[in-house]
C-alpha positions in Angstrom: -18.7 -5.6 5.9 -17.1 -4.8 2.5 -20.9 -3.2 1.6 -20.3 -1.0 4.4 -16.5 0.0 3.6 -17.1 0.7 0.2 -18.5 4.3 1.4 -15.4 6.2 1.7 -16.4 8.0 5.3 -16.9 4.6 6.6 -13.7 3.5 5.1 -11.7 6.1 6.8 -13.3 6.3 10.1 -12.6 2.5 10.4 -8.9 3.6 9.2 -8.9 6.0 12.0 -10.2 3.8 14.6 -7.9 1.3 13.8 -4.6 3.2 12.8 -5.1 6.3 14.5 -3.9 10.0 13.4 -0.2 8.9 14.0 0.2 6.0 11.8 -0.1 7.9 7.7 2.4 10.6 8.5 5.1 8.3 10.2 5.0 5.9 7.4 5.9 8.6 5.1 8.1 9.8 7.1 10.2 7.6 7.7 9.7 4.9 5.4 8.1 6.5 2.2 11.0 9.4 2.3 9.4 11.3 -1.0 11.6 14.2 -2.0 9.6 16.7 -3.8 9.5 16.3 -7.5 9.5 12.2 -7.1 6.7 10.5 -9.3 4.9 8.5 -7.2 2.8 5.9 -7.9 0.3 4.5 -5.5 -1.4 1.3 -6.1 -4.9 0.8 -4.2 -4.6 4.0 -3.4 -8.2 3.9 -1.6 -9.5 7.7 -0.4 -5.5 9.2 -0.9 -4.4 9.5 2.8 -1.1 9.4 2.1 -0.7 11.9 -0.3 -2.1 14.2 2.6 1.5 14.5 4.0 4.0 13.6 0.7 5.5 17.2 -0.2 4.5 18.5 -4.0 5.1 14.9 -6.0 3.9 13.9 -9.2 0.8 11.5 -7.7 -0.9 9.2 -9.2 -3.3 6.5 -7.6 -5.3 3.5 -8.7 -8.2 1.5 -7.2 -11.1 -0.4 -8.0 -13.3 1.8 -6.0 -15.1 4.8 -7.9 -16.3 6.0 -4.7 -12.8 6.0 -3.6 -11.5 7.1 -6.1 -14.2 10.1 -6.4 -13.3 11.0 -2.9 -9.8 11.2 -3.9 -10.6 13.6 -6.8 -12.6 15.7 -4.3 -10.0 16.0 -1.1 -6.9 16.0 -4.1 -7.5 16.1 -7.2 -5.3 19.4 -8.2 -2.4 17.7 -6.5 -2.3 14.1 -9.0 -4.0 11.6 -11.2 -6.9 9.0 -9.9 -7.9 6.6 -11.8 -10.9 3.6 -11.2 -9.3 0.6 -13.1 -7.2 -2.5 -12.7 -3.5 -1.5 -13.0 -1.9 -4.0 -16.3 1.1 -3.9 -18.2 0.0 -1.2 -20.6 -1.4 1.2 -18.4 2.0 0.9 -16.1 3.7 1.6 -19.7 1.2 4.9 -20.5 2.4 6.4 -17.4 6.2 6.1 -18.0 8.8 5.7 -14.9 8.3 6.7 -11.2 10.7 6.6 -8.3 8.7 5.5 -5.6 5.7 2.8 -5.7 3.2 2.2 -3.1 1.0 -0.8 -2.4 -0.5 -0.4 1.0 -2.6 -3.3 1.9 -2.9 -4.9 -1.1 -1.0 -8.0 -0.9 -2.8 -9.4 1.4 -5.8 -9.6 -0.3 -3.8 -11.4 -3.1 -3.2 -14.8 -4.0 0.5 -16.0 -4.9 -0.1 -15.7 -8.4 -1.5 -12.0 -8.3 0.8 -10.7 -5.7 3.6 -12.3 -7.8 2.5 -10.0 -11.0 1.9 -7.2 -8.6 4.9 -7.0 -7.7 6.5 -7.6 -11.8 4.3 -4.5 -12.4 5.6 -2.4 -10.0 9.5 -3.0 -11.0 8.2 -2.2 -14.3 6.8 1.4 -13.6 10.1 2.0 -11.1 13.1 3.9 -12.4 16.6 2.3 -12.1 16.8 2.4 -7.8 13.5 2.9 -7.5 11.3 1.6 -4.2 8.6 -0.2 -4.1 6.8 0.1 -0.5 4.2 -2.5 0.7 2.7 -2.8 4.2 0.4 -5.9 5.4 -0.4 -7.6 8.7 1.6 -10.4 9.0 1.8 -13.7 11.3 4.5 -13.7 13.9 5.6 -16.3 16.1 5.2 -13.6 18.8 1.8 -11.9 18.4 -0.8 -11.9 20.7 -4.2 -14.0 20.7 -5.6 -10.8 20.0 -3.6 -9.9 16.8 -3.9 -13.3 16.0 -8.2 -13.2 15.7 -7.5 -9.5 14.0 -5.4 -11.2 11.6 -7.8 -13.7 10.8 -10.5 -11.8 10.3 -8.8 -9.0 7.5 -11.0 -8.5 4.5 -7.8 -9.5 2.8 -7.8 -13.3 2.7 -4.2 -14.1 2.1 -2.3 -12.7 5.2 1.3 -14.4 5.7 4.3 -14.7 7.2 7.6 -12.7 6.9 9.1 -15.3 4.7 5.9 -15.9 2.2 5.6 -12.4 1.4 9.2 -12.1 0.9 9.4 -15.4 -1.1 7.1 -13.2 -3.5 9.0 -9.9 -3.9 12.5 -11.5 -4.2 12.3 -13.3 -7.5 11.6 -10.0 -9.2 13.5 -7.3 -7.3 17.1 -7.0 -6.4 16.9 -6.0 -2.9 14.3 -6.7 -0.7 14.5 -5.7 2.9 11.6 -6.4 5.3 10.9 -4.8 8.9 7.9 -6.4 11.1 6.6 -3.4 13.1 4.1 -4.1 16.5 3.8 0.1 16.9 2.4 1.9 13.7 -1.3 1.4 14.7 -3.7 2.7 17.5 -4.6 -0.9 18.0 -2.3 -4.0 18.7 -1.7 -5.0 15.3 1.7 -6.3 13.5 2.5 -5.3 10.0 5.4 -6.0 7.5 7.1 -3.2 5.8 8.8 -4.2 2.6 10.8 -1.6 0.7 12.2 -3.5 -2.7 14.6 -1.9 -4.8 15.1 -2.4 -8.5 
């Protein structure tokens, strides 16, 4: 399955199948809330579909998928930076500050000790009250069998609870304030929101 999803037109129809045309736009809407001028960094930025409906930001995206990341460049690339390579400590430093940072789907397919220096990156690269945003399925006492077996089978192999991701993001940011949300996708699927503040 990850052969298959490292094209990126297989990567988003699966997005599209399972999120719908609905679910990118809303999110930035109302949870992203870029004004235009923000730096914006996005980390796993995969083919760029948010930046599709951010107003005129300083972008720039990370992933560990050239094709991705190609496909970025292609659909984007006069409107920010893409670059294939693991985000570190330095290269947060090269790019100086930003006001908003996104990691959609990533922790998830992080272990405690990564997602914990995920998120130490991320305050690093925010400005003083800067947000970092996150969204990953998450188990919930009140989820369906369905969403359950959905869940289970993620590519990412580290899906958790409410309290385990936030048990991760609270140690290094201020504020951390978590919404689980049933309604974002196409699919029945459940998803935590994070937005952490620095």
């Amino acid at each position: 399955m990850k052969a298959i999803l490292a094209a990126p037109w297989v990567y988003d129809l699966a997005q599209y199948i399972i999120r719908g045309t609905r679910y990118a736009p809303r999110f930035v809407r109302e949870c992203v809330r870029p004004k235009p001028g923000d730096r914006v960094l996005d980390i796993g930025c995969g083919t760029g579909v948010m930046l599709r409906y951010m107003p005129e930001v300083k972008y720039v995206g990370f992933d560990m998928s050239q094709p991705y990341i190609d496909a970025c460049e292609q659909r984007f690339g006069s409107r920010g930076e893409f670059h294939c390579q693991l985000l570190t400590a330095d290269t947060v430093a090269d790019y100086g500050e930003f006001d908003i940072v996104l990691a959609i789907g990533v922790v998830h397919h992080l272990d405690d000790a990564q997602a914990s220096n995920m998120f130490s990156l991320a305050r690093s690269a925010l400005v003083p009250g800067g947000r970092l945003l996150t969204l990953d399925g998450v188990y919930t006492d009140d989820q369906s069998a369905f969403v359950k077996r959905m869940l289970r089978n993620d590519r990412g192999e580290y899906v958790r609870t409410e309290p385990a991701y936030k048990a991760l993001a609270a140690p290094v940011f201020g504020t951390v304030s978590a919404s689980v949300r049933h309604d974002l996708f196409r699919i029945p699927y459940t998803v935590l929101i994070m937005e952490c503040t620095k």
